[in-house]
N, CA and C atoms as an extended XYZ file, in Angstrom:
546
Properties=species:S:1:pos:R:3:atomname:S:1:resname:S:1:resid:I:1 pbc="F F F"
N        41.927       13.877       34.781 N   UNK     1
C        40.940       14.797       34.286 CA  UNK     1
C        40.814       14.675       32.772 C   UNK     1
N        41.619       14.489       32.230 N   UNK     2
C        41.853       14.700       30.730 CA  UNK     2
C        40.799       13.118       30.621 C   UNK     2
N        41.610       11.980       30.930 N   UNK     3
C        40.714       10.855       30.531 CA  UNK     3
C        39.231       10.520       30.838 C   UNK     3
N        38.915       11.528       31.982 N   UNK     4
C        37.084       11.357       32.108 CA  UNK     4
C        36.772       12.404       30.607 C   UNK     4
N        37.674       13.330       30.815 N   UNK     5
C        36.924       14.390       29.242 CA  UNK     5
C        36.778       13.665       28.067 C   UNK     5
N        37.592       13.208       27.413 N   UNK     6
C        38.081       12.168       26.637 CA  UNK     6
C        36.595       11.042       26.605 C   UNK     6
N        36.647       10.394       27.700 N   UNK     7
C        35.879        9.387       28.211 CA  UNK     7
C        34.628        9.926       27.480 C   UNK     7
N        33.654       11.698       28.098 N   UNK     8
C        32.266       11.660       27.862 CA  UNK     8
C        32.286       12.309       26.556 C   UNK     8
N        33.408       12.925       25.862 N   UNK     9
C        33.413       13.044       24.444 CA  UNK     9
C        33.347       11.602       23.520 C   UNK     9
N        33.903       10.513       24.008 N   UNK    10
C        33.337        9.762       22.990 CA  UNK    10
C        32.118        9.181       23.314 C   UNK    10
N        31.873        9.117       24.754 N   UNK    11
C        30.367        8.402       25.306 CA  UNK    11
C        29.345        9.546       24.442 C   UNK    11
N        29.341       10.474       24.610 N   UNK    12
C        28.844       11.578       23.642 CA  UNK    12
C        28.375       11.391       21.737 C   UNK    12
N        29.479       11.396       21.240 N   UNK    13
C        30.165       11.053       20.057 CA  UNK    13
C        29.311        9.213       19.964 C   UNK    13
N        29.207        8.544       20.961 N   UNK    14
C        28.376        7.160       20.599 CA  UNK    14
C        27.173        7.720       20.767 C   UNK    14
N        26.705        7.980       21.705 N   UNK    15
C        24.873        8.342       21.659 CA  UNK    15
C        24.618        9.069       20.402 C   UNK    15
N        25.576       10.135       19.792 N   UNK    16
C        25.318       10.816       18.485 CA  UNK    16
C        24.778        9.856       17.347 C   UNK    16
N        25.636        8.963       17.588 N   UNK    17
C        25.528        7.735       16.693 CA  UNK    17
C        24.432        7.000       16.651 C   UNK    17
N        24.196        6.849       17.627 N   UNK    18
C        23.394        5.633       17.679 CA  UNK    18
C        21.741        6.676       17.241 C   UNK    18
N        21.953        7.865       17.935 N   UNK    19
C        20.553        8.518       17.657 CA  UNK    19
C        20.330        8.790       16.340 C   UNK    19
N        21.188        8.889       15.591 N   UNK    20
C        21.511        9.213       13.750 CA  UNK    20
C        21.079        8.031       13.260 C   UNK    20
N        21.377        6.455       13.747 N   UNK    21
C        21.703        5.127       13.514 CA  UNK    21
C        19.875        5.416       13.523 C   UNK    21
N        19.442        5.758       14.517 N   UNK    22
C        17.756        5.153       14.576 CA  UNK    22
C        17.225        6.108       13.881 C   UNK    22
N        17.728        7.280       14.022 N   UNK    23
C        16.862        8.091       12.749 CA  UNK    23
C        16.673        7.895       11.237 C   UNK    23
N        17.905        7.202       10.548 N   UNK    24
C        17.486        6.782        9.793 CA  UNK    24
C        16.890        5.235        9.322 C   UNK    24
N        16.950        4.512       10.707 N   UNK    25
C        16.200        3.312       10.647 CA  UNK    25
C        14.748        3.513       10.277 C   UNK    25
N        14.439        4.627       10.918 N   UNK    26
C        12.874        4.779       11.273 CA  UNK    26
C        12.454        5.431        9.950 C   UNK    26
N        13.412        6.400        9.089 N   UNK    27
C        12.733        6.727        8.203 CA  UNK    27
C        13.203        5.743        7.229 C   UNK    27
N        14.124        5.071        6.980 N   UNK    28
C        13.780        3.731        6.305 CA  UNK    28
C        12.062        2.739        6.289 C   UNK    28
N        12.145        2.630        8.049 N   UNK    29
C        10.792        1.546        8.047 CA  UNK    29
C         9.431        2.688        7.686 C   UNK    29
N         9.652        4.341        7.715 N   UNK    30
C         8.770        5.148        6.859 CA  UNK    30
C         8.523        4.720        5.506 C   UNK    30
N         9.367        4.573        5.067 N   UNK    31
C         9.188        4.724        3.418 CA  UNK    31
C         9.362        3.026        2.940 C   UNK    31
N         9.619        2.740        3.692 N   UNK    32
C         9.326        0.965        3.589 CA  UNK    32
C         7.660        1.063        3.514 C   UNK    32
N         7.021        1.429        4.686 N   UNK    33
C         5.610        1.075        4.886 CA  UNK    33
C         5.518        1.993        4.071 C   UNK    33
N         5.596        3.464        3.117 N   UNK    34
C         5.029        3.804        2.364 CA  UNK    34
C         4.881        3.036        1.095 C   UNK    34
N         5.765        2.750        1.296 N   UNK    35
C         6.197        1.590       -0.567 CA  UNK    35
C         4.836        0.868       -0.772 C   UNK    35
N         5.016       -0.201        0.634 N   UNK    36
C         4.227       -1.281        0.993 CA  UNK    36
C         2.714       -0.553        0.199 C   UNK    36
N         2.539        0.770        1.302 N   UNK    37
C         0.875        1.449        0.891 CA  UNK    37
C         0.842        1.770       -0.549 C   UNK    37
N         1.874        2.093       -0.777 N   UNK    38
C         1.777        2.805       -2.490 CA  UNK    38
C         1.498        1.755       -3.332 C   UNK    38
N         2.245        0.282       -3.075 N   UNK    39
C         1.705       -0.501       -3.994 CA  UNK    39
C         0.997       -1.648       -3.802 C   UNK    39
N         0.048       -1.424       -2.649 N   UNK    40
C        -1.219       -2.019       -2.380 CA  UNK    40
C        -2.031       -1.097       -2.584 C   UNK    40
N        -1.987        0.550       -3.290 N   UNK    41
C        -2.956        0.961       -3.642 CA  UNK    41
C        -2.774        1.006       -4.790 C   UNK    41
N        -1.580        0.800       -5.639 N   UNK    42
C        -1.441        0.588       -6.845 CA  UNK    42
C        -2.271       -1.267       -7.349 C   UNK    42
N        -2.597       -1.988       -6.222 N   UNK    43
C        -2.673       -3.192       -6.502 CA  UNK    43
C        -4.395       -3.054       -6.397 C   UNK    43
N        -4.824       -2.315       -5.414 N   UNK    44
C        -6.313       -2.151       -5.423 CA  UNK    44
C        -6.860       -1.125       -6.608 C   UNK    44
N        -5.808       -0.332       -7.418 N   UNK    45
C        -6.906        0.433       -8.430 CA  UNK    45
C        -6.952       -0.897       -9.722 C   UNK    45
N        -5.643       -1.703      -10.207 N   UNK    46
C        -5.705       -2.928      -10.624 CA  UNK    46
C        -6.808       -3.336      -10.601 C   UNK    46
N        -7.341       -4.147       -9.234 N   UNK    47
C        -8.073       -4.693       -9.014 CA  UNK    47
C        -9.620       -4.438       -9.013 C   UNK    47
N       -10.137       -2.832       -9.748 N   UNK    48
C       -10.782       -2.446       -9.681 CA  UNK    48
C       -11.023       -2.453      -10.921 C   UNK    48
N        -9.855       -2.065      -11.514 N   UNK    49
C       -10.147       -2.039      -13.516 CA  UNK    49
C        -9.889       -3.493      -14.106 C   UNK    49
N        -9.575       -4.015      -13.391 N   UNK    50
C        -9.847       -5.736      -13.417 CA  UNK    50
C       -11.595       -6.279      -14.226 C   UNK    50
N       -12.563       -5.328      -13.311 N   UNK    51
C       -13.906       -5.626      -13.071 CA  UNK    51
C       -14.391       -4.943      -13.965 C   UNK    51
N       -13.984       -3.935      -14.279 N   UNK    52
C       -14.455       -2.483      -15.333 CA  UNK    52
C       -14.800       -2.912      -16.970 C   UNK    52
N       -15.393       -3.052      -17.385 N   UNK    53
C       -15.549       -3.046      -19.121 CA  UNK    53
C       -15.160       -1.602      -19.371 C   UNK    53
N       -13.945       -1.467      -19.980 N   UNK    54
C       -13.551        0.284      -20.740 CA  UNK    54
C       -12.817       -0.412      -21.863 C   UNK    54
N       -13.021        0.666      -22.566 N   UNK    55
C       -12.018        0.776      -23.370 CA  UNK    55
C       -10.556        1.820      -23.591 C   UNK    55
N       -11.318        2.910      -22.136 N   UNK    56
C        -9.811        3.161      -21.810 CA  UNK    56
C        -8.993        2.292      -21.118 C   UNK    56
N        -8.106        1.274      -21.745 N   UNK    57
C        -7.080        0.837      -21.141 CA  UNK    57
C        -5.916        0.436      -22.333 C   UNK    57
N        -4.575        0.326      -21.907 N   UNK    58
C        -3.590       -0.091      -22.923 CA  UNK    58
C        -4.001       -1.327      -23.692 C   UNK    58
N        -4.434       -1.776      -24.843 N   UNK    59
C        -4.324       -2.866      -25.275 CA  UNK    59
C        -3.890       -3.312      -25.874 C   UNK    59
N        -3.270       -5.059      -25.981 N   UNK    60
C        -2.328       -5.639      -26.679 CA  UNK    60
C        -3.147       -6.841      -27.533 C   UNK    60
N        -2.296       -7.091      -29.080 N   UNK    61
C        -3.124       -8.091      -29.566 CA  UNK    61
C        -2.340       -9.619      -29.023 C   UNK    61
N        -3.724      -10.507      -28.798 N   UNK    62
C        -2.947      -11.977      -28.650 CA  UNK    62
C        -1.359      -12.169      -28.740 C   UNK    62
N        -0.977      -12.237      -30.036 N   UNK    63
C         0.444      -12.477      -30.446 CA  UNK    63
C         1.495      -11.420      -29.942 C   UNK    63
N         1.055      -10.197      -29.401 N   UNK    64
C         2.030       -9.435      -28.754 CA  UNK    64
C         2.638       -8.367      -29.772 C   UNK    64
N         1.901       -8.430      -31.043 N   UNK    65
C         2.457       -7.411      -31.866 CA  UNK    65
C         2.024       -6.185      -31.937 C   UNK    65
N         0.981       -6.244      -31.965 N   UNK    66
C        -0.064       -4.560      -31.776 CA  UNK    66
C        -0.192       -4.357      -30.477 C   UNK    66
N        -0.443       -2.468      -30.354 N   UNK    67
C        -0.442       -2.126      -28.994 CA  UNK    67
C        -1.010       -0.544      -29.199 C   UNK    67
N        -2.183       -0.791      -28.454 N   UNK    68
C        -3.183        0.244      -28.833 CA  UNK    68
C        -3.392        1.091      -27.216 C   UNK    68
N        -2.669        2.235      -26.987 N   UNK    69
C        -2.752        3.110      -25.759 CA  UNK    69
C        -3.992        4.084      -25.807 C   UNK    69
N        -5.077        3.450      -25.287 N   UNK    70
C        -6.393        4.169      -25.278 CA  UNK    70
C        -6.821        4.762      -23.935 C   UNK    70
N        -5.841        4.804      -23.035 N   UNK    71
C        -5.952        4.916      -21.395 CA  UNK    71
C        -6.617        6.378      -21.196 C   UNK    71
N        -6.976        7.408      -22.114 N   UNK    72
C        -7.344        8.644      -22.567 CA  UNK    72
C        -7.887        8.945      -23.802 C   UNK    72
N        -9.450        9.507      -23.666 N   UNK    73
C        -9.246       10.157      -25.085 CA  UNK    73
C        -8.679       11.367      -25.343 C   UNK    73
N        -7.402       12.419      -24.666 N   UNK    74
C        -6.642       13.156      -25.285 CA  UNK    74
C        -5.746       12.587      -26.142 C   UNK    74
N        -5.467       11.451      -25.953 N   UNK    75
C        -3.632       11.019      -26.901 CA  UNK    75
C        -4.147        9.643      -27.290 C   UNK    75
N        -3.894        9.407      -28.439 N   UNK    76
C        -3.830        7.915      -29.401 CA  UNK    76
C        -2.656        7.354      -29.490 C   UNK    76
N        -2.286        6.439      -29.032 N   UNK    77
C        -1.076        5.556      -29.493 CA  UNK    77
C        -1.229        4.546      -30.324 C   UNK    77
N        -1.013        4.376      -31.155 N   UNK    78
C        -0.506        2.949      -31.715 CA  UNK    78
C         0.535        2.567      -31.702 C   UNK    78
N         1.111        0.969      -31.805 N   UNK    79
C         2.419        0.867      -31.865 CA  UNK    79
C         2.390       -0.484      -32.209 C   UNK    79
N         3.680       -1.377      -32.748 N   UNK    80
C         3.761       -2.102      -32.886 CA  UNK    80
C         5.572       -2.913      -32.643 C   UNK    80
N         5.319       -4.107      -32.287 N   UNK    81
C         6.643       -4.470      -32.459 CA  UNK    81
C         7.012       -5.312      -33.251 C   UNK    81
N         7.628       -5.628      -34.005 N   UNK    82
C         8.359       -6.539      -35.009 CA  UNK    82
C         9.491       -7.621      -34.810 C   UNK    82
N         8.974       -8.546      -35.346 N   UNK    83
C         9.689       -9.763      -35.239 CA  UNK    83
C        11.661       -9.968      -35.428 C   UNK    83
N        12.066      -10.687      -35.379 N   UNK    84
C        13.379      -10.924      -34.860 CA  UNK    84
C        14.071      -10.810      -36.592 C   UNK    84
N        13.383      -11.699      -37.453 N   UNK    85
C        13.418      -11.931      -39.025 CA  UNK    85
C        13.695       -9.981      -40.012 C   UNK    85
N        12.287       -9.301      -39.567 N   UNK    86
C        12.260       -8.029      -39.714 CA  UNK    86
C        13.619       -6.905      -39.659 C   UNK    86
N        13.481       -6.907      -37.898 N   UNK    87
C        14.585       -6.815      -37.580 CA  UNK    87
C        15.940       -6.907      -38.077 C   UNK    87
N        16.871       -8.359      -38.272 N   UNK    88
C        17.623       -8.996      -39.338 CA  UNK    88
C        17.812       -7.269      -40.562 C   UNK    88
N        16.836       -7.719      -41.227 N   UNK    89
C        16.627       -6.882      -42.609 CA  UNK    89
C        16.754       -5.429      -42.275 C   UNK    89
N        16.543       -4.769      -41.132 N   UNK    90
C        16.102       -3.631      -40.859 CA  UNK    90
C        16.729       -3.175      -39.269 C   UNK    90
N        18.450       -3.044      -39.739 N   UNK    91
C        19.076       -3.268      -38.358 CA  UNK    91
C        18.998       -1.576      -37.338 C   UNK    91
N        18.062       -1.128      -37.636 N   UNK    92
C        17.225        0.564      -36.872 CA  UNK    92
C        16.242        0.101      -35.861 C   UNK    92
N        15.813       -1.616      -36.498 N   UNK    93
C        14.506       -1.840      -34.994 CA  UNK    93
C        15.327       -2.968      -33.816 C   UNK    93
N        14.729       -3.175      -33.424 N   UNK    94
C        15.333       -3.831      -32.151 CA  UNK    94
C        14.002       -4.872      -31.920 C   UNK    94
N        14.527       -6.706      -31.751 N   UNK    95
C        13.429       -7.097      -31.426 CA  UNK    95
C        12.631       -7.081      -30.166 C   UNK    95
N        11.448       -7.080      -30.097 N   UNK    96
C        10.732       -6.947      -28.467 CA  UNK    96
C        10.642       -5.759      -28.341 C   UNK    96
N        11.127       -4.614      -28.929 N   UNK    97
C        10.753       -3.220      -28.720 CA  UNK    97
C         9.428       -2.866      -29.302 C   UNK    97
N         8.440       -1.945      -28.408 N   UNK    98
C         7.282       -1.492      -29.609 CA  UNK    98
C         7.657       -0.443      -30.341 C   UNK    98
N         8.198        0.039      -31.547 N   UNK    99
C         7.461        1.241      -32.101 CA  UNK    99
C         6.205        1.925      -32.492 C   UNK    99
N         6.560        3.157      -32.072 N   UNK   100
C         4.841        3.967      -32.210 CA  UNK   100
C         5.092        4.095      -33.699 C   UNK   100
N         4.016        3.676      -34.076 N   UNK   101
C         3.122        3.407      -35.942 CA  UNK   101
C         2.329        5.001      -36.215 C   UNK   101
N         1.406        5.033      -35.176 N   UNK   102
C         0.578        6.327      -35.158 CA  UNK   102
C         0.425        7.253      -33.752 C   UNK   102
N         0.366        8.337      -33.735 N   UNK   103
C         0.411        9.072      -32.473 CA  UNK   103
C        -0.925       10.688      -32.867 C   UNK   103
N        -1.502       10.557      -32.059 N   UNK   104
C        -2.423       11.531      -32.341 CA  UNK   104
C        -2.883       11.861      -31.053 C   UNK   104
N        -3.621       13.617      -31.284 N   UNK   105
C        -3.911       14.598      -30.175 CA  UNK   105
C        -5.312       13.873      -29.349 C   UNK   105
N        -5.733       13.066      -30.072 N   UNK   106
C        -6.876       12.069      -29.385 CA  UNK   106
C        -7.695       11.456      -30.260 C   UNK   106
N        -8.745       10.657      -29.556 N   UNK   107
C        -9.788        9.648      -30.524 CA  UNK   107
C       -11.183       10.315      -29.790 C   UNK   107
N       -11.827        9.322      -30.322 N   UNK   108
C       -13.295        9.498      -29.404 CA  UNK   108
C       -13.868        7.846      -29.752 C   UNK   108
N       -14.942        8.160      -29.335 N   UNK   109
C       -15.690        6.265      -29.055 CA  UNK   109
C       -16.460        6.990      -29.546 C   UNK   109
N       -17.315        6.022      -30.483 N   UNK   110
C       -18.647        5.999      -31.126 CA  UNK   110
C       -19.550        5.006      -30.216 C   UNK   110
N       -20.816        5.255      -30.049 N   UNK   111
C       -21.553        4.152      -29.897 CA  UNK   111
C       -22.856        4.096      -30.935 C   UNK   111
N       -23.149        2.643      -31.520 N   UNK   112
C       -24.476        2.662      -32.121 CA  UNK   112
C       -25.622        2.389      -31.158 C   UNK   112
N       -24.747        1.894      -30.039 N   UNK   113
C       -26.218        1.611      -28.947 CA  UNK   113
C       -25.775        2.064      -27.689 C   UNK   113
N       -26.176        3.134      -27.149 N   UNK   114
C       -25.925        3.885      -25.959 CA  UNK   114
C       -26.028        3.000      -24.589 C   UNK   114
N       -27.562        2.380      -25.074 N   UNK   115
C       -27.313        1.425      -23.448 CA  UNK   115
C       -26.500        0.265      -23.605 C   UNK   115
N       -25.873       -0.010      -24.394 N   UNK   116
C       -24.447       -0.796      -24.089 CA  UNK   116
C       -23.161       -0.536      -23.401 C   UNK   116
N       -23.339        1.124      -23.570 N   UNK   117
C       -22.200        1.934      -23.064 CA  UNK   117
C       -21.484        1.845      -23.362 C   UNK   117
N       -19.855        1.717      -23.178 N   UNK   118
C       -18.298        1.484      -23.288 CA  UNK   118
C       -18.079       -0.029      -23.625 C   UNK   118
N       -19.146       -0.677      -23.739 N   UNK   119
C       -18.262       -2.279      -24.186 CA  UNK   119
C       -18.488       -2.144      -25.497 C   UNK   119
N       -19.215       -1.439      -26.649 N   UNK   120
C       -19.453       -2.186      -27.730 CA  UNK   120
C       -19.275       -0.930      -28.750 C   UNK   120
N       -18.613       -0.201      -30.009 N   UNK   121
C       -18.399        0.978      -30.310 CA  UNK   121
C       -17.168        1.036      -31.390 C   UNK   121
N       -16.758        2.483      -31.870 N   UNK   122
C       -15.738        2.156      -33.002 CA  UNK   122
C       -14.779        3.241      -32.112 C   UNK   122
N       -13.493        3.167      -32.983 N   UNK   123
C       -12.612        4.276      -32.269 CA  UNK   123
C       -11.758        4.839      -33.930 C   UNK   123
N       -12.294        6.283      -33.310 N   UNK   124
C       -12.110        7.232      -34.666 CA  UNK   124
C       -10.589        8.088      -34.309 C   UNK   124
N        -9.862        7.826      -34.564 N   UNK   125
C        -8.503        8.693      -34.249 CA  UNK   125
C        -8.630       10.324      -35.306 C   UNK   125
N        -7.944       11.115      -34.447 N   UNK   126
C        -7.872       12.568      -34.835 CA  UNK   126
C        -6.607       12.584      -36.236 C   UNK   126
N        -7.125       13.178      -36.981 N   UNK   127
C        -6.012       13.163      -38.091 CA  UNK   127
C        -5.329       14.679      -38.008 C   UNK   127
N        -3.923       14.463      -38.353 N   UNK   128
C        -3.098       15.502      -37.773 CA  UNK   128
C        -2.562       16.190      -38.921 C   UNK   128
N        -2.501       15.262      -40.235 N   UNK   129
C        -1.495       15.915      -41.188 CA  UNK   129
C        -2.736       15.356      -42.570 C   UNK   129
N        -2.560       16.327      -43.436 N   UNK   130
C        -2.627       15.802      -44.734 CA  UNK   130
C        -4.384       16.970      -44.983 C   UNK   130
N        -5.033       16.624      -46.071 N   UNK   131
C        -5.832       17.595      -46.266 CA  UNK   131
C        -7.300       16.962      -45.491 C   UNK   131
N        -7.293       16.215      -44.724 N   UNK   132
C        -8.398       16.009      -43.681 CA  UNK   132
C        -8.202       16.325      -42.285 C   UNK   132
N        -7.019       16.820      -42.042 N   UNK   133
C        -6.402       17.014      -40.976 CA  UNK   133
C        -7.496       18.190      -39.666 C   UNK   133
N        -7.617       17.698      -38.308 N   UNK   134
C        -8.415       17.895      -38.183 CA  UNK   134
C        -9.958       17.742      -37.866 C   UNK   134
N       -10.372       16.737      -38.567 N   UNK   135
C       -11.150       15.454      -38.851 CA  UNK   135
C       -10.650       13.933      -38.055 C   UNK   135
N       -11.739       13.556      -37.518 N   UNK   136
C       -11.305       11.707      -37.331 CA  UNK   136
C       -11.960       10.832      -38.195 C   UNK   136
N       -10.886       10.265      -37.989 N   UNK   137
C       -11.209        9.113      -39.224 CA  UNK   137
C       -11.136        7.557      -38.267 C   UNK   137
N       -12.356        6.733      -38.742 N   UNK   138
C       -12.110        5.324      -38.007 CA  UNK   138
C       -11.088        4.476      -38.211 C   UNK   138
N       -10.601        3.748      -37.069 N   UNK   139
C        -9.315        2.750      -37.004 CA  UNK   139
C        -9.851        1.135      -36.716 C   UNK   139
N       -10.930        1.082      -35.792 N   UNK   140
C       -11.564        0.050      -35.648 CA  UNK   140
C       -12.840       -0.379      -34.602 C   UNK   140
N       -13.177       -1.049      -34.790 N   UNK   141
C       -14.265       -1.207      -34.335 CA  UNK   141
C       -14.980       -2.283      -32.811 C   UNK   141
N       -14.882       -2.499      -31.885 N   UNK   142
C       -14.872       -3.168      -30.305 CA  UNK   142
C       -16.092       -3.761      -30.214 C   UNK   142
N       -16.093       -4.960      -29.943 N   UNK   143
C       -17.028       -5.462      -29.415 CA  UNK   143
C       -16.767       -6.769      -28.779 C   UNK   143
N       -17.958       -7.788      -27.981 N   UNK   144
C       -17.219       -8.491      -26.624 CA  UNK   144
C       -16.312       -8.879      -25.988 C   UNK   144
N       -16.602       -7.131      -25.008 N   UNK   145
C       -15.750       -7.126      -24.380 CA  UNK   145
C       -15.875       -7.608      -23.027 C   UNK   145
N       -14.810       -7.986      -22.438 N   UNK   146
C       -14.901       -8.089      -20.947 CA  UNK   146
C       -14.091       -7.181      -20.298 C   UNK   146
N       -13.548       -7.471      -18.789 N   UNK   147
C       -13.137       -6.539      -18.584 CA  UNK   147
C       -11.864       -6.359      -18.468 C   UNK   147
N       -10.966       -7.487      -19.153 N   UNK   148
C        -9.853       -8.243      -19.288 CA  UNK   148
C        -9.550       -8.435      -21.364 C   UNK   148
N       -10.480       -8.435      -21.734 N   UNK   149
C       -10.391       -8.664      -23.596 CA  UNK   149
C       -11.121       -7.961      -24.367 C   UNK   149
N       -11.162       -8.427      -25.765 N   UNK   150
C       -11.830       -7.774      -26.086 CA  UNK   150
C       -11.782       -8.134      -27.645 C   UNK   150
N       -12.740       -7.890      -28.980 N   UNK   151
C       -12.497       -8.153      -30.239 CA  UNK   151
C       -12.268       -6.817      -30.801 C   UNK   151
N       -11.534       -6.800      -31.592 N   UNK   152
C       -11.327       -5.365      -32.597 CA  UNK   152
C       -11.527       -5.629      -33.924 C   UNK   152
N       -12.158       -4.714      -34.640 N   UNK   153
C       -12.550       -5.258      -36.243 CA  UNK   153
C       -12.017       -3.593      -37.007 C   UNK   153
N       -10.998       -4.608      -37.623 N   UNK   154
C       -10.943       -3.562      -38.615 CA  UNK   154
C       -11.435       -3.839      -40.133 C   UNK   154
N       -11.504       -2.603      -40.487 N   UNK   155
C       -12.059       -2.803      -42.004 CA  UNK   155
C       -13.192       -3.504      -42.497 C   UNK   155
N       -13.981       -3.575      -41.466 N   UNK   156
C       -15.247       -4.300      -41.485 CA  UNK   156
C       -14.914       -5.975      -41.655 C   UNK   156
N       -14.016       -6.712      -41.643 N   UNK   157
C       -13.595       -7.739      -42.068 CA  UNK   157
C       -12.240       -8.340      -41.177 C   UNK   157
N       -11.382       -7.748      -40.571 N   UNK   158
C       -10.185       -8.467      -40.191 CA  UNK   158
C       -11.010       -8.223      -38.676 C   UNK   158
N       -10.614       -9.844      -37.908 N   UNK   159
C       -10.812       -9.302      -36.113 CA  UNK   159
C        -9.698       -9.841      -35.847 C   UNK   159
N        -9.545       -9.273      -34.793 N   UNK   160
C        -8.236      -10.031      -33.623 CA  UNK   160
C        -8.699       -9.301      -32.283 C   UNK   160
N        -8.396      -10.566      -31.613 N   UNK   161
C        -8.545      -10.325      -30.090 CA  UNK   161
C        -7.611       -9.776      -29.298 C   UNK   161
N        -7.854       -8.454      -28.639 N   UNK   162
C        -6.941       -8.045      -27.867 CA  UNK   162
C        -7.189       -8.248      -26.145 C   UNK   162
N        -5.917       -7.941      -25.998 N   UNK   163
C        -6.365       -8.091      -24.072 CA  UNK   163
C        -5.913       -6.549      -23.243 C   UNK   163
N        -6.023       -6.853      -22.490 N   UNK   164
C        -5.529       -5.749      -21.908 CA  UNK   164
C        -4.173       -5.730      -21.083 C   UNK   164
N        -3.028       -5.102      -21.750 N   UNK   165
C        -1.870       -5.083      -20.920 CA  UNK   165
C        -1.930       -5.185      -19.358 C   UNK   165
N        -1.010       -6.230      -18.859 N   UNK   166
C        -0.796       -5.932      -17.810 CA  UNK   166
C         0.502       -5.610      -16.844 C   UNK   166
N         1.601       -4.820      -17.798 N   UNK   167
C         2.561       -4.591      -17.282 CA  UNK   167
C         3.014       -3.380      -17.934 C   UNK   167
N         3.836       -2.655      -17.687 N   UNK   168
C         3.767       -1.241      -18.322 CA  UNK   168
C         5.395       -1.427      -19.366 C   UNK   168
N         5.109       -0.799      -20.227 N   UNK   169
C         5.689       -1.236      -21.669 CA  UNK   169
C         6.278        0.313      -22.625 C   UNK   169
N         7.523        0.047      -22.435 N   UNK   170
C         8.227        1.445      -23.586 CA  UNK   170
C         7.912        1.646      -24.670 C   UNK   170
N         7.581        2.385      -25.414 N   UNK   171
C         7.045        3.099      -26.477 CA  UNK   171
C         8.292        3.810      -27.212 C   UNK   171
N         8.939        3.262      -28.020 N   UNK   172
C        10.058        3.819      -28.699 CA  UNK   172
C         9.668        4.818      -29.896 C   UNK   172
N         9.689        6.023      -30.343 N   UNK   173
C         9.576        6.819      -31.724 CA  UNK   173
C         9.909        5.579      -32.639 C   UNK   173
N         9.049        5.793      -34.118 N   UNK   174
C         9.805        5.017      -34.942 CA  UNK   174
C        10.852        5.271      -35.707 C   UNK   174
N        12.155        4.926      -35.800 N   UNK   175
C        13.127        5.002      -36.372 CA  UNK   175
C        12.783        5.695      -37.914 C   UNK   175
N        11.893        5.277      -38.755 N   UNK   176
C        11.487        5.544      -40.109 CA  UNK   176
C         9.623        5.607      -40.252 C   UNK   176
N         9.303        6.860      -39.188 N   UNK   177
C         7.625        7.034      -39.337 CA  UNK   177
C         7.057        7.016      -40.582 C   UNK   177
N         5.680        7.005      -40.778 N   UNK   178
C         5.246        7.429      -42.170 CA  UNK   178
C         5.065        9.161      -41.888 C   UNK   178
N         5.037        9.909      -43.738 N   UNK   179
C         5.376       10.751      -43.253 CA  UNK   179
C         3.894       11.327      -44.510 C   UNK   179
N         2.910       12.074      -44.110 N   UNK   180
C         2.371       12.211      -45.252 CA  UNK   180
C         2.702       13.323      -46.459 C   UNK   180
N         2.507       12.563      -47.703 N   UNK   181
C         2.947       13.812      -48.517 CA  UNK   181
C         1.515       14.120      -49.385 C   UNK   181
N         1.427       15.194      -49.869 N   UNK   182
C         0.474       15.308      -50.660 CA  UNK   182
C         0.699       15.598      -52.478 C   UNK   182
């Protein structure tokens, strides 16, 4: 008697198992196929702003040093990262890191020609400190763009071509911001 009890306590004690064993198989292959969906819909909004001329998107210059977070006009990023040499001299940065240069409550887009829309325009950042504060002031100026690049002119005179990030990228405070004084 004892060894049939014995016997359906562990026959028992295995089906426990095995039903625990598939329960979390299944919510494994759940959140497997969610993954899968999450980043084939992460791969189809991609593929959508792929096609898009904006200028809301993160952009980077050619050489990888400037990095302009326009993905919103509530918040302005700028940032930049600095070379290995820099660095050396200035052992607070780290090379390959970006530091944020400028950070503001937002920008806006100008256009001189409306039916161009979002490809062609200046971008005026919000000034936060100092006696214009309040006020935007221009940073630079966009034009042919695609939906992948783009030219930036600053100062009526310097261009460089930016592209549009395509991998998502840390934003470090800068160790030694500017700070305005009056």
């Amino acid at each position: 008697m004892k060894k049939s009890v014995w016997a359906l306590v562990c026959l028992a004690g295995l089906m426990t198992m095995a039903c625990m064993g598939n329960g979390q198989k299944s919510e494994t292959a759940e959140a497997d196929s969610l993954g899968v969906a999450a980043d084939s819909l992460k791969k189809g909004e991609t593929a959508a702003q792929d096609t898009v001329k904006s200028i809301y998107k993160v952009w980077v210059s050619e050489d990888g040093e400037w990095l302009f977070d326009l993905r919103d006009d509530t918040h302005y990023v700028e940032a930049r990262k600095y070379d290995e040499e820099f660095c050396k001299d200035n052992p607070d940065y780290k090379p390959g890191v970006y530091y944020m240069e400028t950070e503001a409550g937002g920008f806006e887009v100008g256009h001189d020609f409306p039916e161009q829309g979002d490809s062609v325009g200046d971008i005026q950042y919000l000034l936060e400190q100092g006696p214009y504060a309040g006020t935007y002031a221009l940073r630079f100026s966009f034009y042919d763009m695609t939906p992948k690049r783009a030219t930036f002119l600053f100062e009526g005179e310097y261009e460089w071509t930016f592209k549009v990030m395509d991998k998502p990228v840390e934003i470090l405070p800068n160790p030694h911001p500017y700070v305005y004084e009056e």
